[in-house]
MIKE-857044 format. One line per field, with one value per residue (C-alpha): residue number from 1; x, y, z. Coordinates in pm, 1 decimal, m for minus. Example, Ala and Ser with C-alpha at 12.3 -4.5 7.8 and 13.67 -1.06 7.14 Angstrom:
<zabas>
nr <- (1_2) $
X <- (1230.0_1367.0) $
Y <- (m450.0_m106.0) $
Z <- (780.0_714.0) $
</zabas>
This chain:
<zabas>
nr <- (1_2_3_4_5_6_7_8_9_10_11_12_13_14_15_16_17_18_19_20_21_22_23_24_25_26_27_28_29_30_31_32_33_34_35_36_37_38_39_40_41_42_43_44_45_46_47_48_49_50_51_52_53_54_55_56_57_58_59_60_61_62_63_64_65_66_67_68_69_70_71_72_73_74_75_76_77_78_79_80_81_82_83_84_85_86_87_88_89_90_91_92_93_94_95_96_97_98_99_100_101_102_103_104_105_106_107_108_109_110_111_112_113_114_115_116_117_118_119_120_121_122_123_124_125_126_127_128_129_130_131_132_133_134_135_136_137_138_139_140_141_142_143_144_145_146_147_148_149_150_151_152_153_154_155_156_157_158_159_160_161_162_163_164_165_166_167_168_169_170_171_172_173_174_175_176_177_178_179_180_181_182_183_184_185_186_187_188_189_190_191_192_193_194_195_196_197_198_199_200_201_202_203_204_205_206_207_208_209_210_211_212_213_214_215_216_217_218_219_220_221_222_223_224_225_226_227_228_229_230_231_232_233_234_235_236_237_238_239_240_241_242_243_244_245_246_247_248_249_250_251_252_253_254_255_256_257_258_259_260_261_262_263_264_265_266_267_268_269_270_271_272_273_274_275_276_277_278_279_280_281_282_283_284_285_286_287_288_289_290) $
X <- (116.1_m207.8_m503.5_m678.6_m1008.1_m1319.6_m1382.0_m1001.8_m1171.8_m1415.5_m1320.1_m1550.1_m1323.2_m1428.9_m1281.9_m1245.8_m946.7_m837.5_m830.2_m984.1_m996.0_m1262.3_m1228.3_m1551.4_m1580.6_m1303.6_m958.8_m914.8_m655.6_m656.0_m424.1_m402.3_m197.1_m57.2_m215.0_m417.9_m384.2_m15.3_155.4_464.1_775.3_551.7_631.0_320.2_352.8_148.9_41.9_m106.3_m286.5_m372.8_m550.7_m444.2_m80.7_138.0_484.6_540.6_350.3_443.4_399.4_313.1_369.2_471.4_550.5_829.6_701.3_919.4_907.1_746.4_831.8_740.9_596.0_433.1_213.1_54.1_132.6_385.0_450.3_679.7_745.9_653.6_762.3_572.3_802.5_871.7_819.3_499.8_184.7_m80.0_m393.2_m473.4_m240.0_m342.5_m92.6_m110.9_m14.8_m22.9_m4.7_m76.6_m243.0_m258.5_m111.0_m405.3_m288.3_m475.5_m453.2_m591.5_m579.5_m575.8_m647.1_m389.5_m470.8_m145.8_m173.4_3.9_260.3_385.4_769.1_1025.3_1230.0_1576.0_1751.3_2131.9_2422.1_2740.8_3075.2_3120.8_3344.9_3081.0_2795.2_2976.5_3186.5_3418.3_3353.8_3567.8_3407.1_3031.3_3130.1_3199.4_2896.4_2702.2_2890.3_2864.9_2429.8_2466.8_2660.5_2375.7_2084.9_2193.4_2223.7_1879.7_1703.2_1853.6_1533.6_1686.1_1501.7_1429.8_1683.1_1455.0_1239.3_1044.2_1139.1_1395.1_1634.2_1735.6_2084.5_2256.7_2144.8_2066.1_1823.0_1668.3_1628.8_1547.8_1518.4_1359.6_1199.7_1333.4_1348.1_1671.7_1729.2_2135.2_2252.1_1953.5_1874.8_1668.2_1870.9_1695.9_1526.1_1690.4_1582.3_1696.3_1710.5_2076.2_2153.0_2349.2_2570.7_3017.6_3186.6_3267.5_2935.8_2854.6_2637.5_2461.2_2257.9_1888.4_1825.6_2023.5_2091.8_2422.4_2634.9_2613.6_2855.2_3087.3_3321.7_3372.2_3156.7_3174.1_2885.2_2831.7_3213.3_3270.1_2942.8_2766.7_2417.0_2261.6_2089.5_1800.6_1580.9_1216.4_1381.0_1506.3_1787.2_1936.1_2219.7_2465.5_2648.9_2950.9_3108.7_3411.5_3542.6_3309.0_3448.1_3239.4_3313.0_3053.9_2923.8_2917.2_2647.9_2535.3_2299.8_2064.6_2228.5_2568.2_2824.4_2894.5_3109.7_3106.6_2903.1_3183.6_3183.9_3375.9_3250.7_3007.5_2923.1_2956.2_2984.1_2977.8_2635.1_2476.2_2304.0_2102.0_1817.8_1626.2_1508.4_1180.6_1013.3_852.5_1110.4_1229.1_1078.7_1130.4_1329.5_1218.0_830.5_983.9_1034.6_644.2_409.3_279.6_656.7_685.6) $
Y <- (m1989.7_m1798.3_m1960.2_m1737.4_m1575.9_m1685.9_m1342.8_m1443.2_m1721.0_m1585.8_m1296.0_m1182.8_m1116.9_m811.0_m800.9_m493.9_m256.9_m265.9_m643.2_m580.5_m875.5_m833.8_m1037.2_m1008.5_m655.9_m538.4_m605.0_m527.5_m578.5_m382.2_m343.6_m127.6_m93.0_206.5_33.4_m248.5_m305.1_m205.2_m236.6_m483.8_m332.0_m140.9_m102.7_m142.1_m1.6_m217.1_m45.6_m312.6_m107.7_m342.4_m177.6_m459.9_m508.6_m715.7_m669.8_m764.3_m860.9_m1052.6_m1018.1_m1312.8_m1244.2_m1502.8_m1795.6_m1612.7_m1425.6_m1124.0_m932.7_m572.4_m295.7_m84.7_236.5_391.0_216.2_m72.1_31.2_m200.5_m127.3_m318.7_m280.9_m553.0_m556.8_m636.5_m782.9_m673.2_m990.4_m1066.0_m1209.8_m953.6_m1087.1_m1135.2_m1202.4_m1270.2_m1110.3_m1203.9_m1002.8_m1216.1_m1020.4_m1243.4_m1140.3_m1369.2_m1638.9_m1673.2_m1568.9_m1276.1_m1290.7_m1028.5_m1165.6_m910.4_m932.8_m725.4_m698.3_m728.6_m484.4_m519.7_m262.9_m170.9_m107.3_53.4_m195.6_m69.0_m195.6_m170.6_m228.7_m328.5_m445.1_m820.9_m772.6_m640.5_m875.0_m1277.8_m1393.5_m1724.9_m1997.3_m1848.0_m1519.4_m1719.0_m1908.3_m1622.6_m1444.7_m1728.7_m1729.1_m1370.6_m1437.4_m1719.3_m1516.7_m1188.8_m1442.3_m1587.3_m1239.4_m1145.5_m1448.7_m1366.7_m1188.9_m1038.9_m804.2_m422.0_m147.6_128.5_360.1_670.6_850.3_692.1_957.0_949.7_763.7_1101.7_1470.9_1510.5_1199.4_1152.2_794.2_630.7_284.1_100.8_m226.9_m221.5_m480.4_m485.6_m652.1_m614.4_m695.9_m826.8_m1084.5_m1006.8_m994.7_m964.1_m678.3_m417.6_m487.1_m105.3_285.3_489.7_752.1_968.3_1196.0_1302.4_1038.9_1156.6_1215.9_1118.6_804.0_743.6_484.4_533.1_365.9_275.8_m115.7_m301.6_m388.8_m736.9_m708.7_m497.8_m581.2_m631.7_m797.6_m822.0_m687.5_m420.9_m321.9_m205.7_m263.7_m216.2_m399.7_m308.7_m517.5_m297.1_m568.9_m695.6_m816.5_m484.6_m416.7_m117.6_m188.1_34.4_m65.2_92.3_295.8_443.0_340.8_242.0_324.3_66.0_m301.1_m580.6_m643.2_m276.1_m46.1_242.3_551.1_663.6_961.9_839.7_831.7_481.7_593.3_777.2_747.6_585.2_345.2_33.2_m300.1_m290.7_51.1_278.6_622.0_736.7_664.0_492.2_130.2_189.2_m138.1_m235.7_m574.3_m565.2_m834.7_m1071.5_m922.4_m636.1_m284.9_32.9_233.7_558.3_478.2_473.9_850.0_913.9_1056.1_684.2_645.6_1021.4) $
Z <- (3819.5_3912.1_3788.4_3527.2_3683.7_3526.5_3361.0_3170.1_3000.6_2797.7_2507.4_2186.8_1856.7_1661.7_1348.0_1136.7_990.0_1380.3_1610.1_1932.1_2185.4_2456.4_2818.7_2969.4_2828.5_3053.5_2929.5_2577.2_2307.9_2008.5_1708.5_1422.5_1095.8_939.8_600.2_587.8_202.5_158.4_m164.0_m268.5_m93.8_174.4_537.2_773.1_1091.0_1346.0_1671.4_2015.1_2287.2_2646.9_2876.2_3176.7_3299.8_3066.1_3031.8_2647.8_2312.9_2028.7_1660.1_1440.8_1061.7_768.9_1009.8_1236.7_1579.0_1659.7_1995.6_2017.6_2116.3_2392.0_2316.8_2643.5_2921.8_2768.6_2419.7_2190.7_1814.3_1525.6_1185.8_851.9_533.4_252.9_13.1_m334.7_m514.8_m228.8_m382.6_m412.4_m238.3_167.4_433.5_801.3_1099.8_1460.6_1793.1_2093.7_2496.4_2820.8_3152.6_3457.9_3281.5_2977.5_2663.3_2407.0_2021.9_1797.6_1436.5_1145.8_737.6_547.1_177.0_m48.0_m365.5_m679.1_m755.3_m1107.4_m1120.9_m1342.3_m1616.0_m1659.1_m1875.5_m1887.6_m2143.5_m1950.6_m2030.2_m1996.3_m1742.0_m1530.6_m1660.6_m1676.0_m1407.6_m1374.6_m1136.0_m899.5_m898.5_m849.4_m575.1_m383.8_m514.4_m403.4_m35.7_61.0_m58.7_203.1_490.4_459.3_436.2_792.4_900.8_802.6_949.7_1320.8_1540.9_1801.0_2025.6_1896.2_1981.6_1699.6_1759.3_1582.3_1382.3_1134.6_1005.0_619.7_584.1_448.3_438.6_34.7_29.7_m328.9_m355.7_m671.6_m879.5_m606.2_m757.7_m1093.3_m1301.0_m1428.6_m1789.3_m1830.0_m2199.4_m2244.4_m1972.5_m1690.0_m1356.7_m968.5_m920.7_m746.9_m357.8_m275.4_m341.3_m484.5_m409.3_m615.4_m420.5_m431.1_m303.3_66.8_153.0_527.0_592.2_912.1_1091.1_1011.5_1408.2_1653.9_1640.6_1629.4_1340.1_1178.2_905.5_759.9_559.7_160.4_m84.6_m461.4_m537.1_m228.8_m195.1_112.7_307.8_684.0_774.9_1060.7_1306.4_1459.7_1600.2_1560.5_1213.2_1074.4_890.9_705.6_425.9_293.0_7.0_m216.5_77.6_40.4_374.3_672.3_1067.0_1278.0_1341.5_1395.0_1710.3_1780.5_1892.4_1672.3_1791.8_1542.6_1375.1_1431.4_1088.9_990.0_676.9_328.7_1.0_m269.0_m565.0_m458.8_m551.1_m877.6_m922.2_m1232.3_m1064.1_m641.9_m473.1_m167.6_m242.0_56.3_131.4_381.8_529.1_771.6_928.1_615.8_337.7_126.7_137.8_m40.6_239.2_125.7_280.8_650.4_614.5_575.1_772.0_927.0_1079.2_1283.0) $
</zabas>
């Protein structure tokens, strides 16, 4: 390995709303954030500029490092989440790149705001509400199965911009707090959205599939593994017409809005899992993400 010059060895950390790392006033890392005091459920966009040759750059965020990607010469970007149920207060981020074997890292201060959401409260048939031991178990499997799924980091396949999972998108109830029959229940990690049952449903980035299949709760359902440790869910479909392990373009149909599984009427349960948790989906279609 080529020995690091002695310029390499020496860097001055600037801290402000953008991480710059200086070596010997030449090479420079910097990093900013689409927010640096997101909300719970916010997406931050974070953007790493090198102005020396390196061929990748790595993101550090709440204990798990996920790749970059690469956005232009010496330009890398990925995508957190700030999850929903995230304590407000700081959080520190990392982006690591390496040049002639020494490696740079450009640590950042986000500052995690509260964020007040919706109660709704339901009234629902038992049926719909208790479930046997039967029924729990596989409740409690298919939570097991999508939690594996979301803790895989394989290497990004997005890019911007994300296009809106259907053509009529008018999300709503993301966050709630759901009290059904008068016990409070998860709140809701996603958007519906109410639309005829037939409606077309598309990948919001091009990534591969990770599951689809049937669930109690999501009917028939598609993840999507977009990489960098993003994932877009689509729940209650009335048919889907991809397979896991396949590749999906962004744009391209994955299936139709329906009510299968636990739903009281055709819409799209449509979620999405970043990098550190849950997010409200409807932020990545914002001016920050264009």
């Amino acid at each position: 390995m080529k020995a690091p010059s002695a310029a390499m060895l020496f860097y001055v950390l600037f801290v402000s709303i953008q991480g710059v790392v200086c070596l010997a006033h030449a090479e420079t890392l910097s990093v900013s954030l689409s927010a640096s005091s997101p909300s719970q459920g916010d997406p931050v966009l974070v953007e790493a500029r090198a102005n020396f040759p390196t061929d990748n750059a790595a993101l550090g965020w709440k204990g798990r490092t996920y790749s970059m990607t690469a956005a232009g010469k010496g330009r890398y970007i990925a995508l957190i989440g700030v999850d929903l149920g995230e304590t407000p207060g700081k959080a520190l981020l990392s982006v690591r790149a390496s040049a002639e074997g020494v490696v740079m890292r450009s640590d950042m201060e986000l500052t995690v705001v509260e964020r007040e959401f919706p109660v709704q409260k339901l009234t629902l048939p038992k049926s719909m509400a208790e479930f046997d031991a039967a029924t729990l178990e596989r409740i409690r499997a298919e939570a097991e199965t999508l939690e594996k799924i979301f803790s895989a980091a394989t290497a990004p396949e997005w890019d911007l911009p994300f296009l809106p999972p259907v053509g009529d998108f008018r999300p709503t109830g993301f966050g709630s707090r759901r009290v059904i029959n008068g016990e409070p229940r998860s709140p809701h990690a996603a958007v519906d959205v109410h639309l005829p049952e037939g409606t077309p449903v598309s990948a919001i980035a091009s990534g591969t599939v990770a599951f689809a299949g049937d669930q109690f709760f999501g009917g028939r359902s598609v993840v999507i593994d977009h990489g960098g440790g993003l994932f877009s869910i689509y729940y209650h479909l009335r048919e889907f017409i991809v397979a896991e392990g396949r590749r999906v373009a962004k744009g391209e149909r994955i299936g139709a809005v329906g009510s299968t599984g636990r739903a009281t009427g055709p819409h799209l349960h449509f979620g999405v899992r970043a990098a550190g948790g849950r997010i409200d989906p409807s932020r990545l279609f914002g001016e920050a993400f264009r």
